[in-house]
N, C-alpha and C positions, 0 to 999 in steps of 0.2 A: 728862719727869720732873717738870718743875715740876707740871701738872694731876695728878699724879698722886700727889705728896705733899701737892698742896692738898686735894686728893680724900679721901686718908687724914686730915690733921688735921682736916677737918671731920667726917669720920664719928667721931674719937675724941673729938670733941668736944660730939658729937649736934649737929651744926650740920645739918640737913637740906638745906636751899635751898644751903649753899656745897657741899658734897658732891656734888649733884646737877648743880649746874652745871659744877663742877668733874670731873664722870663724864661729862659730854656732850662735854664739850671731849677729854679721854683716851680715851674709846672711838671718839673721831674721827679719829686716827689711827690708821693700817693697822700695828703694830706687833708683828713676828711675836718667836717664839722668842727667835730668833740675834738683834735686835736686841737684845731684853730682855736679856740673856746678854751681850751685848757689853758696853751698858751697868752692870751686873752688875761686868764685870770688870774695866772700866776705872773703875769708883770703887773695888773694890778694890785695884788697882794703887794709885792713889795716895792712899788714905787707908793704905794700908801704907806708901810710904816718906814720907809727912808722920808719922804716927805716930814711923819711927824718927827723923826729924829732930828734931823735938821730944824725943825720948826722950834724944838726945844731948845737946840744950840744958837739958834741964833734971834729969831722970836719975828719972824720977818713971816707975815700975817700969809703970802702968796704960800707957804710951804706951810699951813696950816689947810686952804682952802686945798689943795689940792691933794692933803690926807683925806679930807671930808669929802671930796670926789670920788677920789677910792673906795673911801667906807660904803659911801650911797651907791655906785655900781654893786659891791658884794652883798649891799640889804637887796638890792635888789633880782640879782643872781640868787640870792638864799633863800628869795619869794617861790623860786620855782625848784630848787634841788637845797633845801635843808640838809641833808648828809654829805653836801661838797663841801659848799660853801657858809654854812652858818656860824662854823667853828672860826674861819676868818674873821667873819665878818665880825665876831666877840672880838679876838684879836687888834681890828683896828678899831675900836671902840672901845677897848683898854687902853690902847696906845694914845686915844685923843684924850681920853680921862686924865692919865699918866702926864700928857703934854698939860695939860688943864689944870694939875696939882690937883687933881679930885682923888684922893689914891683909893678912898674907900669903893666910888665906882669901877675904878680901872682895878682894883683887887677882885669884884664882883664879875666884873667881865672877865680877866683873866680865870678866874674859876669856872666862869659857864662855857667858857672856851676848851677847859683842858676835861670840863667834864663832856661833852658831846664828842673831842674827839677820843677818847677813850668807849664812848659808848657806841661810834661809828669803826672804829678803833684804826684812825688815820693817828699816821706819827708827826 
């Protein structure tokens, strides 16, 4: 990830020679799909609930929308692999609840979260 955002801000930056070096190093790893993808999801996952944590703290409506970005990327990811991603995707959908003062839903989702990954048996 790091060469690869070093990679990007030099090319947005017309930096040639950091770019370039920076593309020798990321094309040098063997970096298939499903890592990209994992990766992918797991800074989704937790730039969603830092998003809602902050949104609690400070109530500032942009760090709300962009838990609810999150959450709708993982409903969407959990359309196609339920035994990844479904269990997050309860996760930020507790977390909005939780933000929401709704505790009785964010209690229900955090329950349907820790029961899928228990029955997928992710920790």
């Amino acid at each position: 990830i790091f060469h690869f955002n070093k990679m990007y801000i030099s090319f947005m930056y017309r930096d040639y020679d950091g770019m370039a070096s920076a593309a020798e190093e990321y094309f040098g790893y063997k970096l298939d799909v499903w890592t990209l993808l994992n990766i992918a999801c797991v800074q989704t996952y937790i730039s969603g609930l830092v998003s809602f944590w902050i949104y609690r703290q400070t109530s500032d409506c942009k760090w709300f929308e962009r838990g609810n970005r999150s959450k709708a990327a993982m409903r969407h990811w959990a359309e196609s692999s339920q035994w990844n991603f479904l269990q997050k995707y309860h996760l930020l959908e507790a977390e909005e609840n939780f933000s929401n003062r709704q505790y009785e839903a964010a209690r229900q989702s955090y329950h349907n979260a820790i029961q899928l990954s228990k029955k997928s048996q992710v920790s």
